[in-house]
N, C-alpha and C positions, 0 to 999 in steps of 0.2 A: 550436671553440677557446674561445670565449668560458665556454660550460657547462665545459668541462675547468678553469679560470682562477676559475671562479664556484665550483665543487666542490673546487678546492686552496685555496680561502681561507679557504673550511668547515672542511677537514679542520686547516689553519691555527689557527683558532677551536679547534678540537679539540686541538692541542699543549698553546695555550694554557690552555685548561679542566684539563689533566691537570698542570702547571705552577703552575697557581694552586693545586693539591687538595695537592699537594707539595711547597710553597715550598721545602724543607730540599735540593729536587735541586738550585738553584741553586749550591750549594755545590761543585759537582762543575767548572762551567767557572771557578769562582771561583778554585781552585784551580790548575785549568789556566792560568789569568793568570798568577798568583802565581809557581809552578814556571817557567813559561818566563821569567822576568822573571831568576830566579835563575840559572838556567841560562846566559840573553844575560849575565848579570854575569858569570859564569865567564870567558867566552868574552872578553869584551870589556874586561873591567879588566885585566886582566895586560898589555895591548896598552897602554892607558892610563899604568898603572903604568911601564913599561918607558919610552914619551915624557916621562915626567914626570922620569924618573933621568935624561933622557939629553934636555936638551931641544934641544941644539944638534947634535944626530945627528939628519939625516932619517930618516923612519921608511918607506921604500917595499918594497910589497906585491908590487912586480915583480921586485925582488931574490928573494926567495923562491920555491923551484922549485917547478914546478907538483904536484909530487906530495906536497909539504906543504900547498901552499894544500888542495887536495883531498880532502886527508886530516883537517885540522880542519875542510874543510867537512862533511866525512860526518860528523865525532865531533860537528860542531852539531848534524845535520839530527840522528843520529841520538838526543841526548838530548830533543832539541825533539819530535818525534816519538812518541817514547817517552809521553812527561808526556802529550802529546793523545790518545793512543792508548787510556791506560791508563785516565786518567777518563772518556773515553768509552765503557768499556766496561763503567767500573761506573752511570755512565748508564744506558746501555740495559740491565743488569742490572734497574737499579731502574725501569725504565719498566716493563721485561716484567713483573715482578711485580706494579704494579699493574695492566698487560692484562689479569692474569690473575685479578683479586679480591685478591691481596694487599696488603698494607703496607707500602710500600719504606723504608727505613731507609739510612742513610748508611754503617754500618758493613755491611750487606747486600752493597751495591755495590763498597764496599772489597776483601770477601772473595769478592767473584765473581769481580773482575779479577786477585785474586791466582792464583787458582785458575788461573787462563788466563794466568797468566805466561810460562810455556814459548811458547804461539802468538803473545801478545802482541810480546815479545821476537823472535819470528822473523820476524813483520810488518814489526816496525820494524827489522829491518835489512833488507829487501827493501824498502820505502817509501823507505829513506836512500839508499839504493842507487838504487833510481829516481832521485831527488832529483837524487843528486850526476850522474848521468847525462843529465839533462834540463841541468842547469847548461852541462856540456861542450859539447852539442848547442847553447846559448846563446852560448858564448865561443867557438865554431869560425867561424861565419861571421857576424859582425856583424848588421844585419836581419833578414837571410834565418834567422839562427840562432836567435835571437827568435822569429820568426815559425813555426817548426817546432819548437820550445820550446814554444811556449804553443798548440800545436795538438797536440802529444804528452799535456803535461803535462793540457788538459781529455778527451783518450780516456780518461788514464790515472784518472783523476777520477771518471770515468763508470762504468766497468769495475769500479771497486771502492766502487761508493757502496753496498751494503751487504757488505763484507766485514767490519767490527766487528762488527754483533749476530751476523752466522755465526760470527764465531769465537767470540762469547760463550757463542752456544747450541749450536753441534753440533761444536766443539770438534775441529777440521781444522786441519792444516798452511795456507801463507801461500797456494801458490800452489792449493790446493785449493778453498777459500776464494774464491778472484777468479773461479774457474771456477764455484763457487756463485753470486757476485755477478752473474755477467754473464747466470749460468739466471735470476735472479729479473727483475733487469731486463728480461729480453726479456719474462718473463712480465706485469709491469708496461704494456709496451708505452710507458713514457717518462713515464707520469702520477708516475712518484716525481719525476724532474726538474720539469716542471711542478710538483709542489708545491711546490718550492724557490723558485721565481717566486711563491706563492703564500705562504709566511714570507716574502718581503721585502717585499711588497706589504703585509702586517698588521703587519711593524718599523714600515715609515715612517709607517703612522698613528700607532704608537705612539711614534714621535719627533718629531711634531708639537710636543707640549707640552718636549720638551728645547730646538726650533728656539725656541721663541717665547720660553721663557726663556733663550737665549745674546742672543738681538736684543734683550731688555730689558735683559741684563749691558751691551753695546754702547752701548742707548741711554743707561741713566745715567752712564757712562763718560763719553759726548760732550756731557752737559748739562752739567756741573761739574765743576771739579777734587777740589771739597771732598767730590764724593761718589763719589771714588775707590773707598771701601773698600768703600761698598755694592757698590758697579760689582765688584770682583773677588768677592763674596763668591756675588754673581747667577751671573757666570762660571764661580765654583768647583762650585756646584750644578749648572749643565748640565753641565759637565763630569763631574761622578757620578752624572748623569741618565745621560749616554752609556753611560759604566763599565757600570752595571748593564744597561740596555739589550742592550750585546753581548754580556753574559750569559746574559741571556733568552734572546735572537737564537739564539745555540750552544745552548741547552739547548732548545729547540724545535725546531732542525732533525735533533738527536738525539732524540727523542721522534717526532719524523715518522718518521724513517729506520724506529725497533724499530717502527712501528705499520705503517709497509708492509711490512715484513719480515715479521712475525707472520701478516698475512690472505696475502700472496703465498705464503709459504712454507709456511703452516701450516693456512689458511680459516677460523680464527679472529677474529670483529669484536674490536677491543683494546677492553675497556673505558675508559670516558670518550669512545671515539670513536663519531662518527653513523654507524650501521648501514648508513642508508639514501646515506649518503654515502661510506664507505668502498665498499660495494658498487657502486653507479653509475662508483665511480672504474675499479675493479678488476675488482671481481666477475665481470664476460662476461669480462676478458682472463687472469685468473689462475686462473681454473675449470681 
């Protein structure tokens, strides 16, 4: 376990390395922030708007039958969804292309995912679809519903943890796709998971320096009043320390994902990645 743990924080190192060669991919979860943020506004200000005309009208959610709640819960999941879907797949677009010795470009990636619009779109209504049906299974039996919620929703996690770069590259239907994802994963034998322990483990060194500057916002905060501003200004920068950070965080676990995909499904080492360490991971289980 330890070597498996020791070789996912490598291939970690390795996201990174491919991330630093192409700062401009950051742009891709950057966006994905942004979109979802737009999207939550949709959804959410109209709700706002309506308490604000009407403030002496309660506003209760249990009035409303369950087959509207249900139904803007799908039109959420389903726009939220969509926005993650689709820059992840010009993501992995532009990863594959530098696996493969190319030059990934931001307008590359754009017209990959467009290209896979049709699969994309059919993803994200069977993903919404899950969603809203995992919620149900949550709202039927209190704990227990919970608790078979979130024991569905990580199979269902699992099962399609590469079905993006499949749809990107060999261009299959939704649930075709999950049935590719769950061949490669066996063939994996679980080291792609394990890697995912292995970006969390290289985030939080690398939030070390965000931790030390929120505690320094903190401490001048609590030394003086008069140095308020510096105090928020400390805060303001971890705070955009973080920002980017989760950025990174998504755009390496997406660069992980098309780099296991590539050697499990293809036997190609991704360039920027160690040879000797994509192999040790994979190499005996995915031959």
């Amino acid at each position: 376990m330890f070597d498996k743990l020791s070789n996912s924080f490598a291939l970690a190192r390795n996201s990174w390395g491919v991330l630093r060669t192409d700062k401009q991919l950051l742009i891709f979860p950057i966006l994905t922030g942004m979109c979802t943020l737009v999207v939550t506004a949709t959804f959410v200000l109209p709700v706002l708007f309506l308490a604000l005309q009407n403030p002496q009208r309660e506003f209760d959610l249990d009035k409303v039958s369950p087959a509207v709640q249900y139904g803007i819960l799908f039109a959420f999941y389903f726009a939220t969804y969509f926005v993650v879907i689709f820059f992840n797949s010009a993501l992995t677009s532009c990863a594959l292309i530098r696996f493969n010795g190319g030059v990934p470009t931001i307008g590359a990636g754009i017209q990959a995912a467009v290209a896979r619009l049709p699969q994309i779109l059919a993803w994200t209504l069977v993903a919404a679809t899950v969603g809203v049906l995992l919620k149900v299974v949550e709202n039927a039996g209190e704990q227990v519903g919970k608790i078979v919620s979130a024991i569905l929703g990580t199979a269902w996690s699992v099962v399609t943890f590469f079905v993006v770069p499949v749809l990107v590259v060999e261009n299959v239907g939704p649930f075709a796709a999950v049935s590719r994802s769950v061949s490669i994963l066996k063939r994996t034998w679980g080291e792609a998971l394990i890697g995912n322990f292995g970006i969390g483990l290289f985030m939080f060194v690398l939030a070390i320096p965000g931790i030390l500057i929120a505690v320094l916002g903190v401490a001048i905060l609590a030394a003086a009043p008069a140095l308020l501003p510096l105090g928020l200004l400390v805060l303001a920068l971890a705070v955009v320390y973080f920002l980017l950070l989760m950025a990174v965080s998504s755009a390496m676990n997406v660069i992980f994902v098309a780099a296991v995909y590539q050697f499990a499904a293809h036997g190609s080492v991704p360039a920027g990645f160690s040879e000797q360490a994509v192999r040790h991971a994979f190499g005996p289980k995915a031959a």
